[in-house]
C-alpha positions in Angstrom: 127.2 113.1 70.7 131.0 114.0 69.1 133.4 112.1 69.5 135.5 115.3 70.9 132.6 116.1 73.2 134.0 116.3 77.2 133.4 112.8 79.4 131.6 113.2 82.8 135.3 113.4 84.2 136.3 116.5 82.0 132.9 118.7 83.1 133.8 117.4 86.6 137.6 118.7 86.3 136.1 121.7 84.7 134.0 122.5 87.7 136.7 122.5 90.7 137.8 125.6 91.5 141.3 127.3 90.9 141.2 130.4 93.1 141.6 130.2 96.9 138.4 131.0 99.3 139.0 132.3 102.9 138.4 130.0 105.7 137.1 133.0 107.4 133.5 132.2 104.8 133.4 128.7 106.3 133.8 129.7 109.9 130.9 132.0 110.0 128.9 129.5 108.2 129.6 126.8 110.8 129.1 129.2 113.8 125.8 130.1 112.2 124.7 126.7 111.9 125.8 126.1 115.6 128.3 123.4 114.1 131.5 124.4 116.0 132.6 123.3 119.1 136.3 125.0 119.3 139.3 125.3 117.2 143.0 124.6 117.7 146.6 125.3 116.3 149.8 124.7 116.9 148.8 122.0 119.5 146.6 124.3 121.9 143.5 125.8 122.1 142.6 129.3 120.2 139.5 131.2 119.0 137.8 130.0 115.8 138.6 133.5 114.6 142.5 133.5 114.7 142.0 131.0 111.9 139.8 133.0 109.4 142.8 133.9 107.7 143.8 130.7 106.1 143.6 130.4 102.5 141.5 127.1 101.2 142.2 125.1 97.9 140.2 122.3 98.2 138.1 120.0 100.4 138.2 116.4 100.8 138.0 113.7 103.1 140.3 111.1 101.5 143.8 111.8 103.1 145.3 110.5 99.8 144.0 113.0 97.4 145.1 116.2 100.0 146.7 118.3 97.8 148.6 121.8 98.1 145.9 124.0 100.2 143.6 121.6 101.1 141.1 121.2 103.8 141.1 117.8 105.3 137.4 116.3 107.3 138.1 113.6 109.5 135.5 111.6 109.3 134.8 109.0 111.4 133.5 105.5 109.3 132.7 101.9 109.2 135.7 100.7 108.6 138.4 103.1 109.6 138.4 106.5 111.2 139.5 109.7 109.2 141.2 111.3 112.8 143.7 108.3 112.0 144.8 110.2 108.8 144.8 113.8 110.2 148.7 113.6 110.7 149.3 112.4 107.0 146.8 114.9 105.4 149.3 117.5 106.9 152.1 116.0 105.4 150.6 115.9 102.0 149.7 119.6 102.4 146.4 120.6 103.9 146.3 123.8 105.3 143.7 122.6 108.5 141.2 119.9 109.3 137.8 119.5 110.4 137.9 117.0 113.4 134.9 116.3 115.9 137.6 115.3 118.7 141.4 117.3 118.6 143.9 115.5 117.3 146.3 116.9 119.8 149.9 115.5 118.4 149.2 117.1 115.4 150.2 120.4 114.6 147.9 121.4 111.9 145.0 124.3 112.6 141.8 122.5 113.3 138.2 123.0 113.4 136.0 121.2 116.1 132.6 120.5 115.0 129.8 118.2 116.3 129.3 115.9 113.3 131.8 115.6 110.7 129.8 114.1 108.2 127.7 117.2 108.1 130.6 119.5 108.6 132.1 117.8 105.4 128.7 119.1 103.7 128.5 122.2 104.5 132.0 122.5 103.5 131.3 120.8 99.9 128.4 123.1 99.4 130.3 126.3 100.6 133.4 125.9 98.0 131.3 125.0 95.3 129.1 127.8 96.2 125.9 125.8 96.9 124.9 125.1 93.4 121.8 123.7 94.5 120.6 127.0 95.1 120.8 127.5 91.4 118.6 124.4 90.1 115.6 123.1 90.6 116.1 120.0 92.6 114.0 117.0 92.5 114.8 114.0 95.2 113.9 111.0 94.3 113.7 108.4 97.5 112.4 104.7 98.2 112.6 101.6 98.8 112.5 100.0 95.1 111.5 102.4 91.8 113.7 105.1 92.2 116.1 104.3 89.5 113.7 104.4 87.1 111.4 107.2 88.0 114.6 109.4 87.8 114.7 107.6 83.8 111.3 108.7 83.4 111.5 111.9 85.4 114.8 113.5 83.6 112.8 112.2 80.2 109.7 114.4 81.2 111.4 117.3 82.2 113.6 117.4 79.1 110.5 116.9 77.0 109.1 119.9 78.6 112.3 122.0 78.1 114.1 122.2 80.8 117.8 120.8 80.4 118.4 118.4 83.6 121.2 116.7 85.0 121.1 113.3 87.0 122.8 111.9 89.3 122.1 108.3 90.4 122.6 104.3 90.6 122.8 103.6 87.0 123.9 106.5 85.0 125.2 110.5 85.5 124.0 113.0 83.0 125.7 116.6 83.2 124.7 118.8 80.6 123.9 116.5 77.7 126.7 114.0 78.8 125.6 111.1 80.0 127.4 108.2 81.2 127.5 104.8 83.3 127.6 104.9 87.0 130.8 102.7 87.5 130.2 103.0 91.6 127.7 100.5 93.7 127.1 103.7 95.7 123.8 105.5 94.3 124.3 108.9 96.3 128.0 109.9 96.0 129.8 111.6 99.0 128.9 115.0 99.5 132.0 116.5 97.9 131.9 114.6 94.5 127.7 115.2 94.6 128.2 119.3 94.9 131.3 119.4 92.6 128.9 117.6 89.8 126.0 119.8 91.1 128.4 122.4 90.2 129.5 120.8 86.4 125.8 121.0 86.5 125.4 124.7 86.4 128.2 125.3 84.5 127.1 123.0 81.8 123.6 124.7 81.1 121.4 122.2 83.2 118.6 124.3 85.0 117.0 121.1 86.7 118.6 118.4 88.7 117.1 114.8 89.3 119.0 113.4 92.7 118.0 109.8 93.6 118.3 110.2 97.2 119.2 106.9 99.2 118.7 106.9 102.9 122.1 106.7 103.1 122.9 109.3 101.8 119.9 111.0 104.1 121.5 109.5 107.1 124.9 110.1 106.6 124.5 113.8 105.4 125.8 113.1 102.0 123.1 115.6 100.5 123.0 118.0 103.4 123.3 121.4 101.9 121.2 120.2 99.0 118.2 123.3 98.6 115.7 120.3 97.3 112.6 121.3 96.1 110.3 118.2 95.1 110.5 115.4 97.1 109.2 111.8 95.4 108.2 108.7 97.7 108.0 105.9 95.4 107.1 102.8 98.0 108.4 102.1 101.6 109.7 98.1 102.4 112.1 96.1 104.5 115.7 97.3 103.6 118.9 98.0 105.0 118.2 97.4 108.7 122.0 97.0 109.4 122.7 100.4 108.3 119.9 101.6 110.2 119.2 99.4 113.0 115.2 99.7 112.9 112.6 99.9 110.7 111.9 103.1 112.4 115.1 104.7 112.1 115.2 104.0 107.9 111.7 105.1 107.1 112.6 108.5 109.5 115.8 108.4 107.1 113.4 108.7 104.2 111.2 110.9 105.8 114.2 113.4 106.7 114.3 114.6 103.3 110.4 115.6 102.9 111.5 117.6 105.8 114.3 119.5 104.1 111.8 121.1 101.5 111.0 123.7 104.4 112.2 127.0 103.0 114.9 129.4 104.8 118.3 130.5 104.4 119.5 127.1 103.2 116.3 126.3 100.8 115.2 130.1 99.4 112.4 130.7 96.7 113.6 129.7 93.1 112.5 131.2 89.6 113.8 128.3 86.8 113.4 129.3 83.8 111.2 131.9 83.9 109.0 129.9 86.2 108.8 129.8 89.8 108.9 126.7 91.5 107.3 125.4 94.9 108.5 123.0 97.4 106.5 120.4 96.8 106.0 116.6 98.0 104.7 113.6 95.9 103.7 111.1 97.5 102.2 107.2 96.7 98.7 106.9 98.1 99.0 103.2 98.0 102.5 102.8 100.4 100.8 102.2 103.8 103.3 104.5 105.0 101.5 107.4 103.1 100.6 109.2 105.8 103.5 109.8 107.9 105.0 111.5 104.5 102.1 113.8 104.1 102.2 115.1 107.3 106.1 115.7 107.5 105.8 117.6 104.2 102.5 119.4 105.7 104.4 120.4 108.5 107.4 121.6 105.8 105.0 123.8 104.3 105.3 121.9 101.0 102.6 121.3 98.7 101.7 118.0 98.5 100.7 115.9 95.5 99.3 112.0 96.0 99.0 109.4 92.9 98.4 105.7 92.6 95.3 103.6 92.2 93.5 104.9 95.1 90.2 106.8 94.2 91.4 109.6 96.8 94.9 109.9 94.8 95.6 113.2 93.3 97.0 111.7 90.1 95.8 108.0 89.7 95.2 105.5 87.2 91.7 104.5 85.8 92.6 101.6 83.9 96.1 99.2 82.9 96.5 97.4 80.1 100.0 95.8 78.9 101.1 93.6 76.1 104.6 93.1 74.5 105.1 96.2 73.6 104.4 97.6 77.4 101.6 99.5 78.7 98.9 101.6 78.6 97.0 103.5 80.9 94.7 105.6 81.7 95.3 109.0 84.1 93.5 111.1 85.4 94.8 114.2 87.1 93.9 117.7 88.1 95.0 118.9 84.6 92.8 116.0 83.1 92.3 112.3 81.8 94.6 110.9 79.4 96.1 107.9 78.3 99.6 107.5 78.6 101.9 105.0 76.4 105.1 103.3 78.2 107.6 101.1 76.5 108.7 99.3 79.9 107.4 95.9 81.5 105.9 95.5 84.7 102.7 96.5 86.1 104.9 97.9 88.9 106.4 100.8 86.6 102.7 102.4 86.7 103.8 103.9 90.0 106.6 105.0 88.5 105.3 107.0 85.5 102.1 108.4 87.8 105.0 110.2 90.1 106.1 111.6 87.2 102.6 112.8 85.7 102.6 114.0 89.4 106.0 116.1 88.5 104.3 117.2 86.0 101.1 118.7 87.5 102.7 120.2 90.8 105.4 122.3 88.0 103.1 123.2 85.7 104.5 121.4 82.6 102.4 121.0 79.4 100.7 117.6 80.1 101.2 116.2 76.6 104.8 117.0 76.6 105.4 114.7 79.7 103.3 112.0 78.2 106.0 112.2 75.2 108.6 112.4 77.5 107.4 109.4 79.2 106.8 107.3 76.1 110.9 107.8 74.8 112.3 105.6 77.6 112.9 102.2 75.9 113.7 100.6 78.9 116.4 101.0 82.2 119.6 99.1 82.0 119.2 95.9 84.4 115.8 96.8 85.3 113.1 94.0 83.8 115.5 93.7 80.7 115.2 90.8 78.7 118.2 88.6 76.3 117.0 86.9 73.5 119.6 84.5 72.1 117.1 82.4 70.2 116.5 79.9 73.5 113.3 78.2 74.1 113.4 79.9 77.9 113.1 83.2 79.0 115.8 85.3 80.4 115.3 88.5 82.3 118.0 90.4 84.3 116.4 92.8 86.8 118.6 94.5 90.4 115.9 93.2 92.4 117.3 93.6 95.8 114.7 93.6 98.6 111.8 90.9 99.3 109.5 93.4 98.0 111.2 93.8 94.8 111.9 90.2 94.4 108.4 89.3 95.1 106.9 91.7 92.5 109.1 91.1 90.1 108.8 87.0 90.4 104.9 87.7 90.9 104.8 89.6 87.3 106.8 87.0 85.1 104.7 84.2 86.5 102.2 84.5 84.9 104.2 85.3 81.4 105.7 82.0 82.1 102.4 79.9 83.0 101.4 81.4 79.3 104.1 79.6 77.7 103.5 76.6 79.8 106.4 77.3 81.6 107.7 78.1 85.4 109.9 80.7 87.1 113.8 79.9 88.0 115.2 82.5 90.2 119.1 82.9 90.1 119.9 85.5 93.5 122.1 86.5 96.7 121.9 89.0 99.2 124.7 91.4 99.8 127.4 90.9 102.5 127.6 93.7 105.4 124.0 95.1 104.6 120.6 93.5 106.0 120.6 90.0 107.2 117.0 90.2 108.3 115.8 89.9 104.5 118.1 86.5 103.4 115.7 84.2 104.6 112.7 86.3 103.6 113.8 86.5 99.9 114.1 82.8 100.0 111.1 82.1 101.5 109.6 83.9 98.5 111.5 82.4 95.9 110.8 78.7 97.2 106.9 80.1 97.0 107.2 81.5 93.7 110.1 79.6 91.9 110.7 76.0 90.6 113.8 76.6 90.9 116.0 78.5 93.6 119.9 79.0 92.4 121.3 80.6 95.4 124.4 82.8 94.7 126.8 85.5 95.5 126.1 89.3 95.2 128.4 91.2 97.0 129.7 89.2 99.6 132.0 92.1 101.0 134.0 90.6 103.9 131.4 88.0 105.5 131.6 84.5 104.7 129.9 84.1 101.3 128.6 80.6 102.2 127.0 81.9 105.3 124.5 84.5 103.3 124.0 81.8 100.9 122.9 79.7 103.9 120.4 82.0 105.1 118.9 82.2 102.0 118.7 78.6 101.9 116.8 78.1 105.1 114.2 80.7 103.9 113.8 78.5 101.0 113.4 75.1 102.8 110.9 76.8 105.0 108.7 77.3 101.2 109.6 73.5 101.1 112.7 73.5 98.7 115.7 70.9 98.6 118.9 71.1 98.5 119.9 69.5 95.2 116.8 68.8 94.2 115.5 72.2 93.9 117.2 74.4 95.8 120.8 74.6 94.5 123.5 76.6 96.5 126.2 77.8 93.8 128.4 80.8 95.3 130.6 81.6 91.6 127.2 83.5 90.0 128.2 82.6 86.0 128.3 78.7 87.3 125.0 79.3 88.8 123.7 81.0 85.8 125.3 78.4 83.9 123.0 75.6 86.0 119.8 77.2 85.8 120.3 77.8 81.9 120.6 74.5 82.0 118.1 73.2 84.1 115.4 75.3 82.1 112.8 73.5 80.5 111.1 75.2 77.0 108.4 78.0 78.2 110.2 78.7 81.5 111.8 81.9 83.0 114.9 82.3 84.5 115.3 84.9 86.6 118.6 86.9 87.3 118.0 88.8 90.3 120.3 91.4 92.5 123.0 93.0 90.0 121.0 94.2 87.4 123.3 96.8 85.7 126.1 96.8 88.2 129.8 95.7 86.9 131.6 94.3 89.7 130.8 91.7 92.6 132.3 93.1 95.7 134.4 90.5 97.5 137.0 90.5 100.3 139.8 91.7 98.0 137.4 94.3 96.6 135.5 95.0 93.5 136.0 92.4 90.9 134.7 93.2 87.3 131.9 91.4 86.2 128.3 91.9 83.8 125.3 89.6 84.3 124.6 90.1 80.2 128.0 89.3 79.4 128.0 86.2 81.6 124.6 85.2 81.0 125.1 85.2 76.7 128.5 83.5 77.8 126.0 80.5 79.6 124.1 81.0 76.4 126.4 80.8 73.7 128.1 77.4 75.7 124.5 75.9 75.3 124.3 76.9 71.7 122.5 79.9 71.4 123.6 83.0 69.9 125.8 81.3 67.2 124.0 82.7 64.6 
């Protein structure tokens, strides 16, 4: 890559529009959609119509980047409520606003719709003239796995010829650029997601690989998205207080299976000289299986199953893996073969079968996705190891959920009992997100573990002490003690410090939760921070790594 190449945030500037669009364009899109609910101006009540004239410049729903021309969606949030801001997006220049409720002491032209979160995506997709319609779209979605499949997906397709952007938790890639994803959010608001859809186009990518968070599913952030594969990689306990129910986050998941129905929104696409289906992949061994097979039957998608059960579409025969990562056998409608990854973890066979499963259901030349496949090296903070010349093991992985946690800690066992050593696992659980799963993760590390080091994440704004509390109790309940070994260390480089130090010769340590992620989110915000920078930093102050 040249050093005079364009960053991610010079295709992204390159992408926004310079020339005005007629609100009139939105207007008929909402009414069509059965999105609008009335209209206002000048402090009374009008016809959506008498507003069709107004010239738009932009779309946002920050009221502190409104510029010149700008259409302003007040959208109602956690934390503060964009129909607050309507009155100081009007001073800073929009033209209108998109409001579910009238801001009646405000002057400015407004739009009544039913949900502005979905209002603010169809708006997105209109001005950037629904790029999605353009690319082949593959959603990625799950409970654990999806950061990597989109590694090994976006490797595949590129193998096979087809230049593809990503978007997702770790990295962005638009064109050839590709770059660090600096936010904790994996699926961007809709505006920034269909400007870089956008860059996208513009930048010669012909495929798109979206990891699709249920977020993002629930809170419309990829509405107006024309997807076209769907991916399922697994299905566990995870964000509940988002959610509310188990229920309503696997139906969150499941809503984008039903988006690969085809209409006006989600039309037929040729890419690159080859037509491509709306098509489903789903993991035969997920107990939840069937629910997504049926929503993407009743889609009219094709669907595609892999794993390790016999019935599976694509599956795997036989595993083997060794330092140098693993091997296996496939066999799939276009035939057996054995396929070469350079990753750890008997876990990232699901991973790579979705992607043979890519593979089959487009058509691609087998051999070229096996290639594909092989080139990852690995996936920063996922299962990545730091040698410093220590006689213990030291592996940073994001590990988020009890099922993650458990796999990973269930893999390295093992590894460790080889050595004649046992597992230390260093983790926290977020702050504001789901409380339900505290307890569980320590439950499973006090099973698993010799040592628990309990620590922050991202505590947000609740009390940090209080999460690391009820990861405690889940840890006593596995028969842990406090300060014997169960240790309860909120700063996380302390607590790395104490388990590096607390490691005995053939043992693993275990860095769970932050994986590639540069900041720990407190009450004052992000503050910077890199679990291999602070872990060689524990290292180095042990004296390893000196050379």
């Amino acid at each position: 890559m040249s050093a005079n190449a364009p960053s991610i945030a010079d295709l992204l500037a390159a992408a926004e529009l310079s020339e005005p669009r007629p609100f009139g364009e939105l207007i008929s899109r909402l009414t069509a959609d059965g999105r609008l609910r009335g209209a206002r101006d000048g402090g009374r009540a009008i016809g959506p119509a008498a507003l069709a004239g107004i010239e738009v410049r932009g779309i946002t729903d920050d009221s502190r980047k409104v510029g010149r021309g700008a259409l302003f969606v007040a959208v109602p949030g956690l934390h503060v409520d964009g129909h607050d801001f309507v009155a100081a997006a009007a001073r800073a220049g929009a033209v209108a606003a998109l409001v579910e409720r009238p801001v009646v002491d405000v002057t400015l032209p407004q739009l009544v719709v039913d949900r502005a979160p979905r209002a603010l995506a169809d708006a997105a997709a209109w001005w950037y003239g629904d790029p999605s319609r353009r690319l082949g779209i593959v959603g990625i979605t799950g409970t654990d796995g999806k950061t990597t499949t989109c590694f090994l997906a976006i490797a595949a397709l590129e193998a096979a010829g087809l230049s593809t952007g990503l978007t997702g938790t770790v990295e962005t890639q638009i064109g050839h650029r590709r770059e660090a994803n600096p936010e904790h959010a994996t699926t961007p608001g809709a505006p920034v997601l269909q400007r870089a859809l956008r860059a996208m186009t513009e930048a010669g990518n012909v495929a798109v690989v979206v990891e699709t968070t249920s977020h993002g599913l629930a809170a419309d952030r990829v509405h107006g998205i024309a997807y076209d594969v769907a991916i399922l990689t697994n299905l566990t306990h995870e964000h509940i207080e988002f959610h509310g129910s188990w229920e309503a986050y696997r139906d969150a998941k499941l809503s984008l299976f039903e988006r690969l129905a085809r209409g006006p929104a989600n039309p037929p696409k040729e890419i690159a000289g080859r037509a491509w289906p709306k098509a489903a992949i789903v993991n035969a061994d997920d107990p939840n299986a069937g629910a997504f097979v049926g929503v993407s039957q009743e889609a009219g998608a094709r669907v595609i199953t892999y794993g390790t059960d016999p019935a599976a579409d694509v599956r795997a025969t036989h595993v083997a893996e060794d330092a140098g990562g693993l091997r296996i056998a496939v066999a799939a409608p276009s035939g057996s073969a054995t396929l070469d990854l350079r990753l750890a973890g008997r876990f990232n066979v699901h991973n790579a079968l979705a992607v043979v499963a890519l593979g089959e259901i487009l058509g691609l030349d087998p051999a070229a996705v096996r290639d594909g496949l092989a080139s990852v090296p690995g996936v920063p903070g996922r299962m990545e190891r730091l040698d410093a010349g220590q006689p213990f093991g030291v592996v940073i992985d994001y590990a988020h959920s009890p099922a993650s946690l458990e796999k990973v800690l269930g893999l390295l066992a093992p590894v460790a009992a080889a050595r004649g050593g046992e597992l230390i696992a260093v983790f926290g659980s977020a702050g504001e997100r789901d409380v339900e799963k505290r307890p569980m993760m320590g439950r499973i590390a006090g099973r698993l573990a010799r040592l628990v080091v309990v620590t922050d994440e991202d505590p947000r704004n609740e009390d940090a002490r209080a999460i690391l509390e009820a990861i405690a109790r889940g840890a006593e309940d596995a028969g842990k003690r406090r300060e014997r070994d169960l240790f309860l260390i909120p700063d996380r480089p302390t607590a790395i410090a104490a388990a590096f130090e607390r490691a005995r010769p053939g043992d693993i340590v275990l860095l769970a939760g932050k994986g590639h992620e540069q900041s720990i989110i407190g009450p004052d915000g992000p503050v910077a921070y890199d679990e291999r920078t602070a872990a060689t930093t524990a290292l180095t102050a042990l004296g390893y790594g000196n050379g």
